[in-house]
C-alpha positions in Angstrom: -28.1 -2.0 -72.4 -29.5 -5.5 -73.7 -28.9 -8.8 -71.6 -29.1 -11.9 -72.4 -31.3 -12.8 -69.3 -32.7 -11.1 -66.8 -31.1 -8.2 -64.6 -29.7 -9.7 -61.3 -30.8 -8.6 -58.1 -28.5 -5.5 -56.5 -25.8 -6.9 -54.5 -24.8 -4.8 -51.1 -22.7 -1.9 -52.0 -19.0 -1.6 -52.1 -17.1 0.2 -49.8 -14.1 2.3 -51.5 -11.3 4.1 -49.5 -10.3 7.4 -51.2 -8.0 9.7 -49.1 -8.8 12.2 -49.1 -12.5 12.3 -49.8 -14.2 13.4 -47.2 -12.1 16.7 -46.6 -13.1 17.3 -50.3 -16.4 16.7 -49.6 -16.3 18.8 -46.6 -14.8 22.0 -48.7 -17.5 21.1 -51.5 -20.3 21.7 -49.2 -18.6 24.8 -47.2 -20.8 27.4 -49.0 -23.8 25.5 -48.0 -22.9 25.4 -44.6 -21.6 28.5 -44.1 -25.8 29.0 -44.8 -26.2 27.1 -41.5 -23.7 29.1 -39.6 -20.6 26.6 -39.5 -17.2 27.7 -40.9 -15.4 24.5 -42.0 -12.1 26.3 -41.5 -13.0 26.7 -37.8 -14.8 23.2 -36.7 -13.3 23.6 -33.0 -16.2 23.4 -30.5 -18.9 22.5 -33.1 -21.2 20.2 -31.7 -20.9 16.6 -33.3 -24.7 16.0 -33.7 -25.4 19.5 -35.4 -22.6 19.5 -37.4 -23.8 16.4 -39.0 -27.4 17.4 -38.9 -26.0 20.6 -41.3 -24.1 18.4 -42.8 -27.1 15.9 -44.2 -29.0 19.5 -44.9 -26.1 20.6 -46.9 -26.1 17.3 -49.2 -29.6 17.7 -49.6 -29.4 21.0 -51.3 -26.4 20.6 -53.0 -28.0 17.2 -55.2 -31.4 19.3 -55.4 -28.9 21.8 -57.3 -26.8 18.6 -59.4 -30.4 16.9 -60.6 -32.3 20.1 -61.2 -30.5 22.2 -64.2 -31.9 25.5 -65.3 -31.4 27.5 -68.4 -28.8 26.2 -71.1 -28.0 23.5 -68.9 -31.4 22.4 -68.8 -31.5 22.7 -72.7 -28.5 20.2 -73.5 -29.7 18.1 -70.9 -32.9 17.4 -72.7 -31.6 17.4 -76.0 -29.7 14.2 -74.7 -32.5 12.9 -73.9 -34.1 13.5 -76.8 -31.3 11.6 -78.7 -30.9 8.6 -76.2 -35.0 8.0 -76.2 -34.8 8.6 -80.0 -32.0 5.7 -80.2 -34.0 3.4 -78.4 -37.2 4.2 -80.0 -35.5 2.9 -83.1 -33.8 -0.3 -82.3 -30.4 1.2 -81.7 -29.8 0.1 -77.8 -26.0 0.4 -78.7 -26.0 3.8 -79.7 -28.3 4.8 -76.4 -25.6 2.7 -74.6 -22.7 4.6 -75.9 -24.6 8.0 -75.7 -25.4 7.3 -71.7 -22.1 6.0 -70.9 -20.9 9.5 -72.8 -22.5 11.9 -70.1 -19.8 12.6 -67.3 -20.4 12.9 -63.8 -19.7 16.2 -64.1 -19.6 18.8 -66.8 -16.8 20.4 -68.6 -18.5 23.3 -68.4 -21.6 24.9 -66.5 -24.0 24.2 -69.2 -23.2 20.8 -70.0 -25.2 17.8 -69.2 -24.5 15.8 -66.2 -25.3 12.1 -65.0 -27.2 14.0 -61.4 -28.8 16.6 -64.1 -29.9 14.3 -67.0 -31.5 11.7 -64.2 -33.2 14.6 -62.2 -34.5 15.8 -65.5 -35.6 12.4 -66.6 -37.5 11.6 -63.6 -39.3 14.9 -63.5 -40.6 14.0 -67.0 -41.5 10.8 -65.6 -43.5 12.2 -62.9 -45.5 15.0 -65.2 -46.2 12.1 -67.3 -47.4 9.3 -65.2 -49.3 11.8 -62.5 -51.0 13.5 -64.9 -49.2 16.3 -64.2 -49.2 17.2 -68.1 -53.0 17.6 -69.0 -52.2 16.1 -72.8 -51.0 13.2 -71.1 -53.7 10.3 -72.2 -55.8 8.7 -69.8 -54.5 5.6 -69.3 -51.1 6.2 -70.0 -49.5 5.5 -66.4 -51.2 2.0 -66.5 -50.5 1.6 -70.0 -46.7 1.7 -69.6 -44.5 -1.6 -70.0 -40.9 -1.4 -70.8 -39.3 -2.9 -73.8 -39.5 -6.7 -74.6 -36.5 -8.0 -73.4 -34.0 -7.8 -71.1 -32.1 -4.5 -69.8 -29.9 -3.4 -68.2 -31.1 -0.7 -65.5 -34.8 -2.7 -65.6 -35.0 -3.1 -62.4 -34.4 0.6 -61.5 -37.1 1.4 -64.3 -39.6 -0.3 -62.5 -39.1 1.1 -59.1 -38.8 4.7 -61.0 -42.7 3.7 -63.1 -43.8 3.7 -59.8 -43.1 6.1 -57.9 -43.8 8.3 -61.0 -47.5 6.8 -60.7 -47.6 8.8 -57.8 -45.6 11.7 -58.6 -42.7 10.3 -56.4 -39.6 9.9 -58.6 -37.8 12.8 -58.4 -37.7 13.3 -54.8 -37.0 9.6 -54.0 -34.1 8.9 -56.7 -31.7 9.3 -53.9 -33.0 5.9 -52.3 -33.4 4.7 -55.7 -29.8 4.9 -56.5 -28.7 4.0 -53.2 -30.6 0.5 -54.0 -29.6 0.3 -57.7 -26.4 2.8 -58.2 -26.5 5.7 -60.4 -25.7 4.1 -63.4 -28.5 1.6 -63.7 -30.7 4.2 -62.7 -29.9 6.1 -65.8 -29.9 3.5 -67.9 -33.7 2.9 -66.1 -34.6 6.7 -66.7 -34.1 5.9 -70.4 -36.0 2.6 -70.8 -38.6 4.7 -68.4 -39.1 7.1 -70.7 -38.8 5.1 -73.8 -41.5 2.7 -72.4 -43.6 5.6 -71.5 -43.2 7.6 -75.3 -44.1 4.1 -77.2 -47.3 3.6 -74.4 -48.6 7.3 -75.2 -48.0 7.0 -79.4 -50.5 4.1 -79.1 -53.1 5.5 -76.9 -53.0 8.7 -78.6 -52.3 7.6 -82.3 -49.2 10.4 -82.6 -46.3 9.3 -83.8 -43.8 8.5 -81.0 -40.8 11.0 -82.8 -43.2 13.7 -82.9 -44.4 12.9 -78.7 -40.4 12.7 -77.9 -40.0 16.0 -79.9 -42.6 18.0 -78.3 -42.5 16.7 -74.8 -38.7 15.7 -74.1 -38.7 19.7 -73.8 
């Protein structure tokens, strides 16, 4: 995660062809649709403009579902968290870097963390924090918050992600967050976000910042 210098600007995206893909796509949102009445296995005579119209609805939902885990999922989610802010916390930016670059787009199994899961999780944090959403949050805290010294990978993502959590904003714009940054820098943002946000807190509130992580990375 450390640079040498400064993050560059993003650069446009790039444009992958996958055969394929899009009739995948279309079969992983079927369920979704099939809410708004469209059967993908019978497309003839569906109007263009409301089939994409469902279409964008579908997307919605299904990555409200991906970044918001519940139960166990939710658990290991935040436990990786726990251990990627702890790493950073202590100096060890490899060992963060290795642990991020562990978590897979998608889980082995249902109650495994996921890249969509652990940022939707992380920015909700963000935004309890920084809005003073969490009333032991400390006065102050939201203007209090600098990232690491340094340079970083995913630093400009962090500082889009600070504010928008100053207004309680992160989570429901992280889609146009990582369609400016790419999901991978975003992560690695979520992390310094949080990290930056811990070490701000332990000093305005005098409690030591493995016992904040440990009782509010929950």
């Amino acid at each position: 995660m450390r640079r040498p210098a400064p993050e560059p600007a993003p650069g446009f995206p790039q444009i992958q062809r996958t055969p394929g893909l899009a009739q995948d796509m279309l079969r992983e949102m079927a369920p979704f649709l099939a809410e708004e009445g469209i059967d993908v296995d019978n497309l003839d005579g569906t109007d263009p403009d409301t089939l994409q119209a469902a279409f964008a609805r579908a997307i919605e939902r299904h990555n409200m579902i991906q970044s918001t885990p519940v139960g166990v999922a939710r658990d290991n989610t935040l436990t990786t968290l726990r251990t990627i802010v702890t790493a950073l916390i202590s100096g060890d930016a490899t060992r963060a870097t290795a642990l991020l670059d562990a978590i897979p787009p998608t889980a082995a199994d249902r109650d495994g963390a996921t890249v969509a899961g652990t940022i939707g999780v992380a920015a909700s944090l963000l935004d309890d924090w920084l809005a003073r959403g969490n009333p032991n949050a400390p006065q102050g805290l939201a203007i209090a918050t600098r990232l690491p010294a340094g340079h970083w990978t995913g630093e400009r993502a962090a500082t889009d992600l600070l504010a928008l959590a100053r207004k309680h904003r992160a989570f429901t714009k992280q889609d146009a967050v990582i369609a400016n940054h790419g999901g991978l820098h975003v992560l690695y943002g979520l992390a310094l976000a949080l990290t930056a946000t811990i070490q701000a807190w332990a000093q305005l509130s005098s409690i030591p910042d493995i016992e904040l992580i440990d009782t509010y990375i929950a």
